[in-house]
C-alpha positions in Angstrom: -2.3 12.2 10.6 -4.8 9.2 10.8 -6.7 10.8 7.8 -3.8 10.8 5.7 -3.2 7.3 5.2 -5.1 6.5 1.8 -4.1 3.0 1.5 -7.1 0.7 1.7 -9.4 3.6 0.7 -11.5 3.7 -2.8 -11.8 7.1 -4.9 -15.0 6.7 -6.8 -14.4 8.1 -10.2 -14.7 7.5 -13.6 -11.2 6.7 -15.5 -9.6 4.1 -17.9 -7.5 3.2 -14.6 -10.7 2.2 -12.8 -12.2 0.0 -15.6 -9.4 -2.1 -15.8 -10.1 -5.7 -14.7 -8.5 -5.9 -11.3 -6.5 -8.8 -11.6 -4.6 -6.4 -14.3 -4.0 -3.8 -11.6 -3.0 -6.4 -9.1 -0.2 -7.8 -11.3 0.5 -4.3 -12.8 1.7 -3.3 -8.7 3.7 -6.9 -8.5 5.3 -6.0 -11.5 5.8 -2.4 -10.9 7.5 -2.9 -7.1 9.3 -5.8 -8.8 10.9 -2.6 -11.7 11.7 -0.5 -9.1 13.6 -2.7 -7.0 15.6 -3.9 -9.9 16.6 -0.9 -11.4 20.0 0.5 -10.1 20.8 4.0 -11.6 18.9 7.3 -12.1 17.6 6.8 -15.7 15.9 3.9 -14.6 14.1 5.6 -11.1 13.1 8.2 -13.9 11.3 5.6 -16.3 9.3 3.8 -13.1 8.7 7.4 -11.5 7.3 8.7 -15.1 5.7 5.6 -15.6 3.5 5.8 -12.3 2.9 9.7 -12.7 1.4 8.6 -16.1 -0.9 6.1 -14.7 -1.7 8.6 -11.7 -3.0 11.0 -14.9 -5.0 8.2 -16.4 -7.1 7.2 -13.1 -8.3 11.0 -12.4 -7.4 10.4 -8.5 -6.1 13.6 -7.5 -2.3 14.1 -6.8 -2.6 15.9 -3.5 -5.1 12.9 -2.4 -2.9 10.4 -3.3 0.3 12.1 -1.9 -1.0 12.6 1.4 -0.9 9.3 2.3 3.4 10.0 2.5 2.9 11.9 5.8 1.9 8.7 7.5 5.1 7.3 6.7 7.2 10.2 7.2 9.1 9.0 10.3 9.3 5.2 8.8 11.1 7.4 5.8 13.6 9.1 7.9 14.5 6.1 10.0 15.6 4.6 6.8 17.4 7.3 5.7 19.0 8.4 8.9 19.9 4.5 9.5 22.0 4.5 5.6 23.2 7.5 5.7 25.3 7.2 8.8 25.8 3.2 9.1 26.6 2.3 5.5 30.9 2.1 5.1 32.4 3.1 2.8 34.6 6.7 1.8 33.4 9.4 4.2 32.5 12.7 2.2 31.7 14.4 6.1 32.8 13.7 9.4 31.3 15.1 12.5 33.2 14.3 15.6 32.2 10.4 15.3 29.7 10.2 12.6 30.6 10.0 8.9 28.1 10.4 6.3 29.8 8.0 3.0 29.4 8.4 -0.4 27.9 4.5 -1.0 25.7 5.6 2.5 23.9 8.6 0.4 23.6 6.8 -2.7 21.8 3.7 -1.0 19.5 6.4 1.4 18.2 8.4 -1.4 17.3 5.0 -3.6 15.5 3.6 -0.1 13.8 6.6 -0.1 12.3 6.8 -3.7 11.8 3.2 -3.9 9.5 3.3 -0.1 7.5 6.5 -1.7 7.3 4.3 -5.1 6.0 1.3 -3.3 3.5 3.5 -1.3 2.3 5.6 -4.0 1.7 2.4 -6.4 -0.2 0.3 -4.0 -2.4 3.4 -2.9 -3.1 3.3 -6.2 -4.5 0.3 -7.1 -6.4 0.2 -3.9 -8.0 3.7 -4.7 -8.8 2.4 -8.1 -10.4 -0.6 -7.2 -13.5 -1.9 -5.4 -13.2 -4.2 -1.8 -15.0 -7.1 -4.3 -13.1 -6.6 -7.2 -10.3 -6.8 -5.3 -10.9 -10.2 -3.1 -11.9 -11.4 -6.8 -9.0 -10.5 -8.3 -6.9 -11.9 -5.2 -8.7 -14.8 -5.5 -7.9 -15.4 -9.2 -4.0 -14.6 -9.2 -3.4 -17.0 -6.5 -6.1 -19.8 -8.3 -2.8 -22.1 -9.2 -2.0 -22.2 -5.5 -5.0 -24.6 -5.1 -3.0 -27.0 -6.8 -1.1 -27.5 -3.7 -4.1 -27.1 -1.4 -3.4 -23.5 -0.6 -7.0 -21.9 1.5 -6.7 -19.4 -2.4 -10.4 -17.7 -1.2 -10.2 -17.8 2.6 -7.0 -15.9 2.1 -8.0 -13.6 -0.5 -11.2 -12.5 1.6 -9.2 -11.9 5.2 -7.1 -9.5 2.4 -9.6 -7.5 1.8 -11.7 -7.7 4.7 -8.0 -5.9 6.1 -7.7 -3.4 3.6 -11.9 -2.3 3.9 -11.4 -2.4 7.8 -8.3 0.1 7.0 -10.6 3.2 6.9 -12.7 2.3 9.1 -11.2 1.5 12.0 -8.9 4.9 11.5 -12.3 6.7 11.4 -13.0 4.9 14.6 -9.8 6.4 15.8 -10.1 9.4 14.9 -13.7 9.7 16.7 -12.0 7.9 20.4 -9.3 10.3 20.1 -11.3 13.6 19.8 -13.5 12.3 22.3 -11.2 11.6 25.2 -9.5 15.1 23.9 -12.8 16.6 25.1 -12.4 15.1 28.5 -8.5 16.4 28.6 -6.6 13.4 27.6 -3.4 14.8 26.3 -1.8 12.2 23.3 1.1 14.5 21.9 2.5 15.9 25.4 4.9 14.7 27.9 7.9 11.6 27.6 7.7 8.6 25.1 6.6 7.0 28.4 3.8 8.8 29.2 2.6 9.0 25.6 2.6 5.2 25.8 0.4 5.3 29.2 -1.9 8.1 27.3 -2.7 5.8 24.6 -4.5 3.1 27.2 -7.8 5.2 27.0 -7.3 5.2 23.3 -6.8 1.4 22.4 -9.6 -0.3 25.0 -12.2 1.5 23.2 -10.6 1.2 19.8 -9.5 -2.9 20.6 -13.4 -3.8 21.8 -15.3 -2.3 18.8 -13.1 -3.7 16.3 -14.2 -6.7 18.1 -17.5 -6.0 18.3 -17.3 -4.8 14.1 -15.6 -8.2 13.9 -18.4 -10.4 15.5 -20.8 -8.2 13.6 -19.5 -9.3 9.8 -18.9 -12.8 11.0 -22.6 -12.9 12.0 -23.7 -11.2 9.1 -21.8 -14.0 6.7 -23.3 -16.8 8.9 -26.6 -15.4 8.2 -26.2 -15.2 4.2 -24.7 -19.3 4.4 -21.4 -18.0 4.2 -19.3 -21.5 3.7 -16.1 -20.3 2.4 -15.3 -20.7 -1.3 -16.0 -24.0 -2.4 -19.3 -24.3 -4.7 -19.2 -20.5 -4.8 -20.4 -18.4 -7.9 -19.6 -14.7 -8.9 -22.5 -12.3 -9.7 -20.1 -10.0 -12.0 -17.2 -12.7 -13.5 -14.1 -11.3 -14.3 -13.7 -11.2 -18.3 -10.6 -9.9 -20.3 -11.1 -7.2 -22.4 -8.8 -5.1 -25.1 -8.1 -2.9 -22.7 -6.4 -5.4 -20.0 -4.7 -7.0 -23.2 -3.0 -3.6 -23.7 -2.3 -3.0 -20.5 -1.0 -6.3 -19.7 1.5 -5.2 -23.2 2.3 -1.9 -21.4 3.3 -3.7 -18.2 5.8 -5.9 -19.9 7.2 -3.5 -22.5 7.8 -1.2 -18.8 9.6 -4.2 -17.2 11.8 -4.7 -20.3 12.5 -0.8 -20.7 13.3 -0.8 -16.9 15.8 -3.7 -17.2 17.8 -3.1 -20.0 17.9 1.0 -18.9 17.9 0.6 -15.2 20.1 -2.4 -14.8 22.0 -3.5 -18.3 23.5 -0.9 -20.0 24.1 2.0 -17.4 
């Protein structure tokens, strides 16, 4: 299970989706989870869902790759089903002994659902799509304004993706301690929730002290290079618009508008 979760990992590919500056793909996924939490019916889940298999097409990141990351969320899925489905009031369409499933209970678990896989699927993408750099550059000029009001715009936009890179590794990491102590007959899937829980001590000591140790690592490696945060900083490749981000920054809006007026407005 720890290889399927994708987000924070790169696909290195070739694809219109990849050469698009990043700060386009950042505000592309704002502006995508901000559609498909507005919409409200099924013609408007169709338009984001079509809109995000067309932009799955475009960056040549294979489906199956990018879909694998949903069986890291399964049980965070079903939780959120299970908990509308039976909780939500409203006119009971079955009754079992004490538990009624309602009619406004399905309707809000089955738009949770798409809208979690949506959200999961987008920002996979634009982390598969785009570099550690390019992203903490990107970060770092979205949230540029904030500076106005003395907002740390760089130190934040690094720890960002120093998370996300760290992402892969450390499950890597995991993934290697796990297999290991398997060898010496830990057991991690056997036994009560309890014991599971006392199981995973072996697991997380090893896994806690070399995320340290990566940790001290990088921090000495930036001391060494006269890391000093942002101020006085330059960038080795600048981010510069191109047609390309113009259009897409047209697509992104025209896709807001269409999901608005056909998601929320007129059905």
């Amino acid at each position: 299970m720890l290889r399927d979760i994708t987000l924070g990992q790169y696909y290195r590919t070739e694809s219109i989706i990849h050469k698009l500056d990043p700060r386009v793909k950042i505000i592309g996924t704002f502006v995508f989870l901000i559609a498909i939490f507005m919409v409200n019916n099924a013609l408007g889940y169709a338009i984001a869902g079509l809109f995000l298999a067309m932009n799955i097409k475009l960056s040549n990141v294979p489906v199956k790759f990018i879909f694998r990351g949903m069986k890291s969320i399964f049980f965070l899925l079903m939780i959120s089903i299970v908990f509308n489905l039976f909780l939500t009031p409203g006119t009971p369409i079955l009754t079992v002994w004490k538990i009624k499933i309602t009619k406004e209970g399905l309707k809000i678990a089955v738009k949770m659902a798409i809208r979690l896989v949506f959200l999961i699927t987008g920002s996979s993408l634009m982390t598969l799509t785009t570099t550690p750099n390019n992203l903490t550059d990107g970060l770092e000029s979205v949230l540029k304004p904030l500076k106005i009001v003395h907002v740390p715009v760089h130190e934040i936009s690094m720890m960002m993706s120093i998370a996300l890179r760290f992402i892969p590794i450390l499950l890597e990491e995991t993934d290697k301690i796990m297999k290991a102590q398997m060898a010496r007959c830990a057991d991690f899937e056997s036994g009560s929730i309890i014991n599971r829980a006392k199981n995973m001590v072996p697991l997380l000591v090893p896994l806690f002290i070399s995320a340290f140790r990566r940790a001290m690592d990088l921090a000495m490696a930036m001391e060494a290079r006269c890391y000093r945060g942002g101020e006085g900083r330059t960038k080795m490749k600048p981010l510069i618009y191109k047609k390309r981000d113009m259009l897409a920054y047209l697509v992104l809006g025209l896709f807001l508008v269409v999901c608005i007026i056909f998601g929320r407005i007129l059905f």
